[in-house]
C-alpha positions in Angstrom: -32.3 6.8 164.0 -29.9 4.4 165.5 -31.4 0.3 165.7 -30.2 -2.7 166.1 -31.2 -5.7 164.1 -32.7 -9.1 165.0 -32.1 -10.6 162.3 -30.4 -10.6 158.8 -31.8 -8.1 156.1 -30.4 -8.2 152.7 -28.9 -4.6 151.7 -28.9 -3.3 155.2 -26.9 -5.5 157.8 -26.6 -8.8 159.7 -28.0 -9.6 163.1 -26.8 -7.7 166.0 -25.2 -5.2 164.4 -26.2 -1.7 164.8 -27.5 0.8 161.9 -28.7 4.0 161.2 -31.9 4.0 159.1 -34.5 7.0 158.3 -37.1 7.2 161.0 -39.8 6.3 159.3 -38.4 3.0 158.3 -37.7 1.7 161.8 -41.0 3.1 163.1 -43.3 2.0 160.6 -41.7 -1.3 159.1 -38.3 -2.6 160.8 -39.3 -2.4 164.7 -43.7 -3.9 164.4 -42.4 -6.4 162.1 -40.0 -8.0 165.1 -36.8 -7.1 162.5 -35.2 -4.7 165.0 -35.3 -2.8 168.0 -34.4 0.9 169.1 -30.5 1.5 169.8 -31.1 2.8 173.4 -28.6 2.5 176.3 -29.9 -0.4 178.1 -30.6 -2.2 174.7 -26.8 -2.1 173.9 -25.7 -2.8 177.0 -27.8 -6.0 176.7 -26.2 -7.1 173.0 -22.9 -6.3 174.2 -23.7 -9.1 176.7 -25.1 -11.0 174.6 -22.6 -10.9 171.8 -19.5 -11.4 174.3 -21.8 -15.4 176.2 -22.3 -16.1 172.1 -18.8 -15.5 171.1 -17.8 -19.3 170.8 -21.1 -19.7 168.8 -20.4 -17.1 166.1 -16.9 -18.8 165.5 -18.2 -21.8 165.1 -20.7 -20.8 162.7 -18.2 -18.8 160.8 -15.4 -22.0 160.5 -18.3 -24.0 159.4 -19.2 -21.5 156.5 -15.3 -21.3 155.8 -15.1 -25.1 155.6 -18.3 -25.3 153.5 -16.8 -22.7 150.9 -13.2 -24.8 151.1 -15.1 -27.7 150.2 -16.9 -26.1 147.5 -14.4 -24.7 146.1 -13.6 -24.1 142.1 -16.8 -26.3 141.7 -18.2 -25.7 138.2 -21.9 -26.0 137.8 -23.8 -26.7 134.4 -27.3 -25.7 133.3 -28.8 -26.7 131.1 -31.9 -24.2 129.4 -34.1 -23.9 126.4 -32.9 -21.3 124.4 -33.7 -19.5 120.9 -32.0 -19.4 117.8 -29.7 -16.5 119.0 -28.6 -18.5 121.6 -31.2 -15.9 124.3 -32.6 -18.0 127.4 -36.6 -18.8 127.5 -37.1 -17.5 131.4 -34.1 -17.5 133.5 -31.7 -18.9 135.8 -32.9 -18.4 139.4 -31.0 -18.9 142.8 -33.1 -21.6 142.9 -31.8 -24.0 140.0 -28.2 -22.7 141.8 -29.3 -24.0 145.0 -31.2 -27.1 143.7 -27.7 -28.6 142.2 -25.4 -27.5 145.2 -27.8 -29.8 146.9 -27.3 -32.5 144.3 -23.7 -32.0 144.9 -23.8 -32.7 148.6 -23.6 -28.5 150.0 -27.1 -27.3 151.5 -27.0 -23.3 150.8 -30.1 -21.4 151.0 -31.6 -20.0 147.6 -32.0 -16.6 149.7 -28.0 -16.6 150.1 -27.4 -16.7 146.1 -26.5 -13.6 144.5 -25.9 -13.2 140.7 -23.0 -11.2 139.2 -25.0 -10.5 135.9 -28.5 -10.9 134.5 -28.3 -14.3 133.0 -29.6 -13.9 129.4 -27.6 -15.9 127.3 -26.1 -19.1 126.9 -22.5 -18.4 128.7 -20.8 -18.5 131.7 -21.6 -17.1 134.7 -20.8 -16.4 138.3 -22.7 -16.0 141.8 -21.7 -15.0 144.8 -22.9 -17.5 148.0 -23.3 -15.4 151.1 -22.6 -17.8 153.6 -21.6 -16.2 156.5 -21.3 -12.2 157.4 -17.5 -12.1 156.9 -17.5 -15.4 154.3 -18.7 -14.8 150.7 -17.8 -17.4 147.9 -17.7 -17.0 144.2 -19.0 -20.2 142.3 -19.4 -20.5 138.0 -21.8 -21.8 136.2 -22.3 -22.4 132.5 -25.8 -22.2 130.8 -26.5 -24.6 127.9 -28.9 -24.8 125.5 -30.8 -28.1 125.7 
């Protein structure tokens, strides 16, 4: 079953752009939760519309995520953690932490747009991809410490 999608849902698209899904997930879960609607005619018609008056909109959204990842850059991130003999993490690293000193740093990016390459187990360094915009993704490091 062909929808199109209201809004952004990790692991299956970004808003306004069109998917195919199994029928019971658009019926039962995607379209009565207000996350999509069906792929008919008139619908598309409607979001090419849409799509071609917001055009100037998308572009500036997407050169302000480009300028956000320029001016984040190579920007290395410590964290510190309390860790075990063996150097193993007590709890973990979350996409919050990430976000939480990105904001300390001056760049607001949600905790919902932080992605880690690996499990972060040890005491290392790492890396996490930031999802800022449908075409702009940005790789950012990290080092965890041991307190």
């Amino acid at each position: 079953m062909e929808i199109i999608l209201k809004t952004d849902i990790a692991g299956l698209g970004y808003k306004n752009d069109v998917v195919t899904v199994k029928a019971g997930y658009g019926r039962n879960y995607l379209i009565p939760q207000g996350f999509a609607m069906m792929a008919t005619s008139s619908n598309l018609k409607v979001l090419a519309e849409n799509i071609k008056q917001a055009a100037h909109k998308v572009e500036k959204i997407r050169q302000d995520a480009l300028d956000l990842a320029a001016s984040i850059g190579e920007l290395a991130l410590t964290i510190p953690a309390k860790t075990g003999e063996s150097g193993k993490i007590f709890g973990r690293v979350t996409s919050l932490q990430i976000s939480d000193l990105l904001k300390e740093k001056g760049f607001d990016v949600d905790r919902k747009k932080i992605s880690f390459d690996s499990e972060v187990k040890m005491v290392g360094d790492y890396a996490a991809t930031l999802d800022l915009h449908k075409d702009v993704k940005h790789k950012i490091t990290f080092s965890v410490v041991a307190e």
